[in-house]
Jmol script that loads the backbone (N, CA, C; Angstrom):
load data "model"
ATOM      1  N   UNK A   1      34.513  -0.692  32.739  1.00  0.00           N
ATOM      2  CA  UNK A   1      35.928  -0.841  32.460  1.00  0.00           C
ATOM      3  C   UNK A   1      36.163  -2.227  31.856  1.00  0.00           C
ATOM      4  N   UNK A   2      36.949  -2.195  30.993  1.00  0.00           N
ATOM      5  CA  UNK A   2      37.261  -3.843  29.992  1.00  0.00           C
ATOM      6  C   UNK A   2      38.909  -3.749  30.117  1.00  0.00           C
ATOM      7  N   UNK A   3      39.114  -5.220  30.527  1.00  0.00           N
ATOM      8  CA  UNK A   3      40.313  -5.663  30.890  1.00  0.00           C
ATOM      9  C   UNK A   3      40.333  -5.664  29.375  1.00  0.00           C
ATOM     10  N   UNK A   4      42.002  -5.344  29.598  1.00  0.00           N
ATOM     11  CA  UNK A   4      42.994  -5.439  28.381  1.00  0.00           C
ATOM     12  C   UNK A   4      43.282  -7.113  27.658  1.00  0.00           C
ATOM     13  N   UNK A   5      44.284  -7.082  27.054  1.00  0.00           N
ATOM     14  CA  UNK A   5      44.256  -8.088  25.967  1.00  0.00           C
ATOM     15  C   UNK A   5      44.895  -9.109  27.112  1.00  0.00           C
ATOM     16  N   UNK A   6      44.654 -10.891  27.228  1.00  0.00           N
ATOM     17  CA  UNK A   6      45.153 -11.650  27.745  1.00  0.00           C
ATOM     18  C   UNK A   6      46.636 -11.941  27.285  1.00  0.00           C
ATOM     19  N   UNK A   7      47.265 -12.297  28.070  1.00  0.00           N
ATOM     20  CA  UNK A   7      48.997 -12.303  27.991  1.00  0.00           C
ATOM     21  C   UNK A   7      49.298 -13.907  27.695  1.00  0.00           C
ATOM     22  N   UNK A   8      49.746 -14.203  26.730  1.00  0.00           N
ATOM     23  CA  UNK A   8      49.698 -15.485  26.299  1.00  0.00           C
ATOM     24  C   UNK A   8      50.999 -16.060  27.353  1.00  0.00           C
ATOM     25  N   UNK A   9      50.753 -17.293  28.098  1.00  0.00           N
ATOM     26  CA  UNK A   9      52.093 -17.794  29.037  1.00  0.00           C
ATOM     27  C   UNK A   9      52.789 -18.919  28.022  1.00  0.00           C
ATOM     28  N   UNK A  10      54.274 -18.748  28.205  1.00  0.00           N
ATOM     29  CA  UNK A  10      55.266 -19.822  27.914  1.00  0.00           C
ATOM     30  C   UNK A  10      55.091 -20.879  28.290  1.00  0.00           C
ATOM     31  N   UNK A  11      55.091 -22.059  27.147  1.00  0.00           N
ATOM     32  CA  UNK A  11      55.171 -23.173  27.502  1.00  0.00           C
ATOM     33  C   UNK A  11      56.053 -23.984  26.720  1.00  0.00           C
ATOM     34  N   UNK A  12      56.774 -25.534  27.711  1.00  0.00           N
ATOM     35  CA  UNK A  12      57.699 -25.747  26.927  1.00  0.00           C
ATOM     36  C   UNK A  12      57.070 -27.089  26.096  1.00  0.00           C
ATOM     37  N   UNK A  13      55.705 -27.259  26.578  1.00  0.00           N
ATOM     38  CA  UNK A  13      54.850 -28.547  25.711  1.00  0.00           C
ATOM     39  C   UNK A  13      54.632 -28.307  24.635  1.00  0.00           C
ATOM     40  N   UNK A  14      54.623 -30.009  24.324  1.00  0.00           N
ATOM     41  CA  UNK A  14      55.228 -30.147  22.900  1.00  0.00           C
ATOM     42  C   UNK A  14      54.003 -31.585  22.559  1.00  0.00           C
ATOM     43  N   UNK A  15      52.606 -31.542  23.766  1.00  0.00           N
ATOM     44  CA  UNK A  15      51.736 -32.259  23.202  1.00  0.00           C
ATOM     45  C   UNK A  15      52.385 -34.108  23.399  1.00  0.00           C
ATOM     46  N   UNK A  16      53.147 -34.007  24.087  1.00  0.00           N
ATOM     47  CA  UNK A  16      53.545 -36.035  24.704  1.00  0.00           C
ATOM     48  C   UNK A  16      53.745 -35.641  26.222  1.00  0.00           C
ATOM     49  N   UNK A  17      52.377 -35.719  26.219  1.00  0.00           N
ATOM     50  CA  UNK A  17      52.420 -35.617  28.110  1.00  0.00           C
ATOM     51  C   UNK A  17      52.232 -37.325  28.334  1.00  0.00           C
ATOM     52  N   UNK A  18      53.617 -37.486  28.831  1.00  0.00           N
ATOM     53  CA  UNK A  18      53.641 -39.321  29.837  1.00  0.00           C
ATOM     54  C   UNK A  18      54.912 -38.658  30.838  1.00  0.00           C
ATOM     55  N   UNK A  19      54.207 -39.055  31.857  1.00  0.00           N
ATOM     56  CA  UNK A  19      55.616 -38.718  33.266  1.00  0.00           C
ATOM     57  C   UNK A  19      55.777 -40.143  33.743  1.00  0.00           C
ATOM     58  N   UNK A  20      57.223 -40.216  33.479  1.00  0.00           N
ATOM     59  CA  UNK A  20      58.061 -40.960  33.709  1.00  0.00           C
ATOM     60  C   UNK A  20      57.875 -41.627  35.200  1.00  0.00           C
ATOM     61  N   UNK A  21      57.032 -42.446  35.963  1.00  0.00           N
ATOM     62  CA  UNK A  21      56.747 -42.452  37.251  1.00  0.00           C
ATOM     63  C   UNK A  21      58.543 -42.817  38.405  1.00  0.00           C
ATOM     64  N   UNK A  22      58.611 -43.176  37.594  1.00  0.00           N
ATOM     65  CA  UNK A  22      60.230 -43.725  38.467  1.00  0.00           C
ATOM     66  C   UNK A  22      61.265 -42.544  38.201  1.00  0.00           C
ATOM     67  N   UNK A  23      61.172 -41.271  37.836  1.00  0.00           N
ATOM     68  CA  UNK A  23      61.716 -40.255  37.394  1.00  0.00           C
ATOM     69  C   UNK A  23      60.722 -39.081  37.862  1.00  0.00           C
ATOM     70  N   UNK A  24      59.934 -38.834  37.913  1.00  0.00           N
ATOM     71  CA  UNK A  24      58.759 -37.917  37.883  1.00  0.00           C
ATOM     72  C   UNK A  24      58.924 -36.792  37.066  1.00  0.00           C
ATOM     73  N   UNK A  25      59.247 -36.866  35.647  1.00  0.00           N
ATOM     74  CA  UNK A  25      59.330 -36.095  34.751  1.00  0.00           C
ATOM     75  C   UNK A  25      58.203 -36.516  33.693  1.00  0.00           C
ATOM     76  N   UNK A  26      58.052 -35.296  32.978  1.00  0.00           N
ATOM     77  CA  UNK A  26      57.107 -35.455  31.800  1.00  0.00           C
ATOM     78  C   UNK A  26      58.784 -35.628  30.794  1.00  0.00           C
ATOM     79  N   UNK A  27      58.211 -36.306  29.596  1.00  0.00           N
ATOM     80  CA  UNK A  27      59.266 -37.426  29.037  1.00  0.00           C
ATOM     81  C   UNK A  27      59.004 -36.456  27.853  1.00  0.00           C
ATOM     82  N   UNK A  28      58.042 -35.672  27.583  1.00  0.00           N
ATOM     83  CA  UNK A  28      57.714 -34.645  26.860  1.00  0.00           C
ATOM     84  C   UNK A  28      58.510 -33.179  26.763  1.00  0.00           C
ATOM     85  N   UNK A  29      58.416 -32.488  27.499  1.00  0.00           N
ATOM     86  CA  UNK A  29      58.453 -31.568  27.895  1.00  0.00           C
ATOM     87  C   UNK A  29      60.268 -31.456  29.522  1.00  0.00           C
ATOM     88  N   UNK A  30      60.115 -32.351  30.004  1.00  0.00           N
ATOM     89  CA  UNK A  30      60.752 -32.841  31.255  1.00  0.00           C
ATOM     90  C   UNK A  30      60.623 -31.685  32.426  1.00  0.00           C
ATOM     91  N   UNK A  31      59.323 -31.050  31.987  1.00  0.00           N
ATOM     92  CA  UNK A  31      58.450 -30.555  33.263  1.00  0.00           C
ATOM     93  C   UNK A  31      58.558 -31.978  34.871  1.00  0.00           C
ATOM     94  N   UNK A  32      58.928 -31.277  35.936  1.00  0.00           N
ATOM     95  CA  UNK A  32      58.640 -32.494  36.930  1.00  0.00           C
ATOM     96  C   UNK A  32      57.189 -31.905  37.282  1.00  0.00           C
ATOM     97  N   UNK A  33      56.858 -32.670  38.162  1.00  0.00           N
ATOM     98  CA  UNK A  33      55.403 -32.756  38.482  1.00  0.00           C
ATOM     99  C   UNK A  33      54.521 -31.347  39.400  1.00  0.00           C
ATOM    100  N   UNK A  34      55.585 -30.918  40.089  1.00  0.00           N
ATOM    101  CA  UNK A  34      55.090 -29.475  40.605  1.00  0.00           C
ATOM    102  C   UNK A  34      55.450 -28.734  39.522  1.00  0.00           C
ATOM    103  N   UNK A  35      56.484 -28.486  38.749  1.00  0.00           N
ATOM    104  CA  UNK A  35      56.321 -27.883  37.909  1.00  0.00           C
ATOM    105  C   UNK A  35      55.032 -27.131  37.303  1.00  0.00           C
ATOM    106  N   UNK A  36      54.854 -29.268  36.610  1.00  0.00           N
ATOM    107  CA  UNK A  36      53.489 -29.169  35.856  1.00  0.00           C
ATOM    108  C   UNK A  36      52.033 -28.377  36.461  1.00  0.00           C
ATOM    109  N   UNK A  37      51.685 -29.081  37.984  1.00  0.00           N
ATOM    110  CA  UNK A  37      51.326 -28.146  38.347  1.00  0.00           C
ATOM    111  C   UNK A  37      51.236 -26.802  38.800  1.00  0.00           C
ATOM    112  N   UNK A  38      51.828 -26.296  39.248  1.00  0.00           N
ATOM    113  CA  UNK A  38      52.364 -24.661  39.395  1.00  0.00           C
ATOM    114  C   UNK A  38      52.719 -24.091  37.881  1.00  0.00           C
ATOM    115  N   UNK A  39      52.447 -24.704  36.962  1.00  0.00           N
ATOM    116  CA  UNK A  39      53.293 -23.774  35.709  1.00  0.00           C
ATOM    117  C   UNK A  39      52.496 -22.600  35.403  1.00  0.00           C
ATOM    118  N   UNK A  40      50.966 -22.317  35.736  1.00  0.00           N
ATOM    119  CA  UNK A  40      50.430 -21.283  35.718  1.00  0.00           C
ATOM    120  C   UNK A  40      50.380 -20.176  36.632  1.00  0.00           C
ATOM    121  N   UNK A  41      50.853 -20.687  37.711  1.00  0.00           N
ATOM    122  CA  UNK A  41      51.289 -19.622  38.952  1.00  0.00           C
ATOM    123  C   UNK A  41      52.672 -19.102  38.870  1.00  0.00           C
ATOM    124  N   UNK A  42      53.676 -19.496  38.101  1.00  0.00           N
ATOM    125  CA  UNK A  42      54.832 -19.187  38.009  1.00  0.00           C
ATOM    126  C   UNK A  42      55.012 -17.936  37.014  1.00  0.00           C
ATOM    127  N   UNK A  43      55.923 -16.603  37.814  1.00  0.00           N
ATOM    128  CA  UNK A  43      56.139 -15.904  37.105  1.00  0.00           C
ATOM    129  C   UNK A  43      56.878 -15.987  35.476  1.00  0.00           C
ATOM    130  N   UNK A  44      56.734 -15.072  34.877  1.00  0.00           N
ATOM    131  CA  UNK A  44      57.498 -15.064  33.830  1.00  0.00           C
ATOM    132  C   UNK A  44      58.965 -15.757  34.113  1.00  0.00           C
ATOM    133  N   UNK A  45      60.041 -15.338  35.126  1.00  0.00           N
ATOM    134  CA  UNK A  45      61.174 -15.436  35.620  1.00  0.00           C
ATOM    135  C   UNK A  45      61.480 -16.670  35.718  1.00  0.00           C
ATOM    136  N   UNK A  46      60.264 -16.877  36.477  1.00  0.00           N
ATOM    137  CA  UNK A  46      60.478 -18.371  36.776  1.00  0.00           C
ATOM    138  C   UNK A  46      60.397 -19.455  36.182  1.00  0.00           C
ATOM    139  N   UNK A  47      59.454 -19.255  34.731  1.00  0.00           N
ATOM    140  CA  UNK A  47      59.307 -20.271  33.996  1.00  0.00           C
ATOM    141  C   UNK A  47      60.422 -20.012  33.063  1.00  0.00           C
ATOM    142  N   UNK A  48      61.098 -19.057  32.792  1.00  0.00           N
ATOM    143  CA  UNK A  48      62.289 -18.816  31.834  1.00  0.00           C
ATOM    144  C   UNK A  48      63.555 -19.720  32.482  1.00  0.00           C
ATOM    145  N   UNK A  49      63.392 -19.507  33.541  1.00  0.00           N
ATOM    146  CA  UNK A  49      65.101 -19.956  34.655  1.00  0.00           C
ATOM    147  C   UNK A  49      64.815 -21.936  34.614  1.00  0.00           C
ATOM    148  N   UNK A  50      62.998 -22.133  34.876  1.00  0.00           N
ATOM    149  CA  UNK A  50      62.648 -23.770  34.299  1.00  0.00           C
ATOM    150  C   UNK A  50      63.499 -24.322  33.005  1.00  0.00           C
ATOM    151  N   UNK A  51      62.732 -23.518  32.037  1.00  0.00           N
ATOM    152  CA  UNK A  51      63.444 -23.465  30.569  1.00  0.00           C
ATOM    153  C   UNK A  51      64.464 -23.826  30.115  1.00  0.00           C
ATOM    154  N   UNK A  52      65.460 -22.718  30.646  1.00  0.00           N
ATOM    155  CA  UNK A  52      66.846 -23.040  30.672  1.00  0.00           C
ATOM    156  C   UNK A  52      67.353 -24.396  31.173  1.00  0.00           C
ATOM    157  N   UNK A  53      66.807 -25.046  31.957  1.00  0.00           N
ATOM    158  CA  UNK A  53      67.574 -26.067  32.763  1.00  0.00           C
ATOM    159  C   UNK A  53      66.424 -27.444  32.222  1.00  0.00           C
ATOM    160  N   UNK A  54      65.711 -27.891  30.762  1.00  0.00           N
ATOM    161  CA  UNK A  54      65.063 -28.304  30.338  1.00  0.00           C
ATOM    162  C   UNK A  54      65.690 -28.887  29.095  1.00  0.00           C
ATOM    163  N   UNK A  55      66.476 -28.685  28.738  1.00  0.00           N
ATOM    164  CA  UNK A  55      67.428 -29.200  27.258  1.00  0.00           C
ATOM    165  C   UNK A  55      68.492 -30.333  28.437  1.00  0.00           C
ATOM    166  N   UNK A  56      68.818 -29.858  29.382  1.00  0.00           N
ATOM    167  CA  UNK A  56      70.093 -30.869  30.088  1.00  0.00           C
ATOM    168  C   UNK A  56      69.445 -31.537  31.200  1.00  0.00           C
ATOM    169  N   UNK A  57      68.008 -31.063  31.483  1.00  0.00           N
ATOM    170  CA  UNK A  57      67.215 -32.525  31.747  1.00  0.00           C
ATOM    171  C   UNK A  57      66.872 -33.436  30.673  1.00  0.00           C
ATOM    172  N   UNK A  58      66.436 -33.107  29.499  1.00  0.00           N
ATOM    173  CA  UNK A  58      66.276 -34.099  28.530  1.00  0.00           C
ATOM    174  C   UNK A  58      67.352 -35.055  28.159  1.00  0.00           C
ATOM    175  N   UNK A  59      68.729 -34.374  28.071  1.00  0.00           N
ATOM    176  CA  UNK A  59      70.061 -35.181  28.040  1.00  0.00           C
ATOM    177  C   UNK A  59      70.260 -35.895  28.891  1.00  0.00           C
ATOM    178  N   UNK A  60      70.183 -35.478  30.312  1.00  0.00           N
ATOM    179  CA  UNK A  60      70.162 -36.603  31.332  1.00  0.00           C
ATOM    180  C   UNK A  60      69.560 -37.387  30.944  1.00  0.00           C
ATOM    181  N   UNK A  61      68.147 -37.569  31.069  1.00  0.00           N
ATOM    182  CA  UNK A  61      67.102 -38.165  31.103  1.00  0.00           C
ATOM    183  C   UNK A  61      66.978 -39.414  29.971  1.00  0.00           C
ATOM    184  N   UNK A  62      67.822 -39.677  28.673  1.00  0.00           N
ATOM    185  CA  UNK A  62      68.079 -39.744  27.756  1.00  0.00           C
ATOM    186  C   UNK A  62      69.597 -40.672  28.138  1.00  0.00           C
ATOM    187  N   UNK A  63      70.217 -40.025  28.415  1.00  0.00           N
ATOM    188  CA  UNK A  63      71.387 -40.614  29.116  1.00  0.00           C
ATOM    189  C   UNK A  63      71.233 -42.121  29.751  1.00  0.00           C
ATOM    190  N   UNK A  64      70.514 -41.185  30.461  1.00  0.00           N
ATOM    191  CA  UNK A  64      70.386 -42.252  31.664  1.00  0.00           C
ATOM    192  C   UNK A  64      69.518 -43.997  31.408  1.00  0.00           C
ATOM    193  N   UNK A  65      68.508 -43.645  30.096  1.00  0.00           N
ATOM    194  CA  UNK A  65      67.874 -44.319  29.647  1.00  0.00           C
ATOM    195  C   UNK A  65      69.101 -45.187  28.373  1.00  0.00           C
ATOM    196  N   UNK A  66      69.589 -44.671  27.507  1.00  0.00           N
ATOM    197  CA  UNK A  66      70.828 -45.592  27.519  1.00  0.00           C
ATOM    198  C   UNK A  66      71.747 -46.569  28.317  1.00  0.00           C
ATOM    199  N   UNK A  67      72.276 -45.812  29.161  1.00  0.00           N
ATOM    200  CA  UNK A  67      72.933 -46.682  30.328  1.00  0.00           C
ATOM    201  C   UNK A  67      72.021 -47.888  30.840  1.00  0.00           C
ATOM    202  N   UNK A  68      70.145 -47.971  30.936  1.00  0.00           N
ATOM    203  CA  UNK A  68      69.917 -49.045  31.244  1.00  0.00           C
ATOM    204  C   UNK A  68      69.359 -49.765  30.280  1.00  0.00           C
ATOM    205  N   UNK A  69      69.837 -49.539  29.408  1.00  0.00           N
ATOM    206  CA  UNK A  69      69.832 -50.096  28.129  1.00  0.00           C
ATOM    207  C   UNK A  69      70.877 -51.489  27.661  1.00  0.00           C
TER     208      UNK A  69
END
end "model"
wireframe off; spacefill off
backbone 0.3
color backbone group
């Protein structure tokens, strides 16, 4: 018996992996750090519902780096 075709997983990297240590975000991606690890154990669902909430971590994140500016 031969397993079927591999299922390619979502990712939101974009190749600038640096995590922010005083933030614990990737500054890349703004994966936090379990994320990063667990991102291959995470269902489809779950990495979609990550996703979503990944554009208004970057704004924060961004934000916030202004303000101590």
């Amino acid at each position: 018996m031969t397993a079927g075709p591999v299922k390619a997983i979502w990712s939101p990297c974009v190749k600038v992996c640096f995590v922010d240590p005083a933030e614990g975000v990737c500054v890349g991606c703004f994966r936090t750090l379990e994320e990063l690890a667990r991102w291959t154990a995470y269902s489809d669902a779950e990495r979609a519902a990550i996703g979503l909430d990944l554009p208004g971590r970057a704004e924060a994140y961004r934000a916030q780096r202004e303000a101590r500016a």
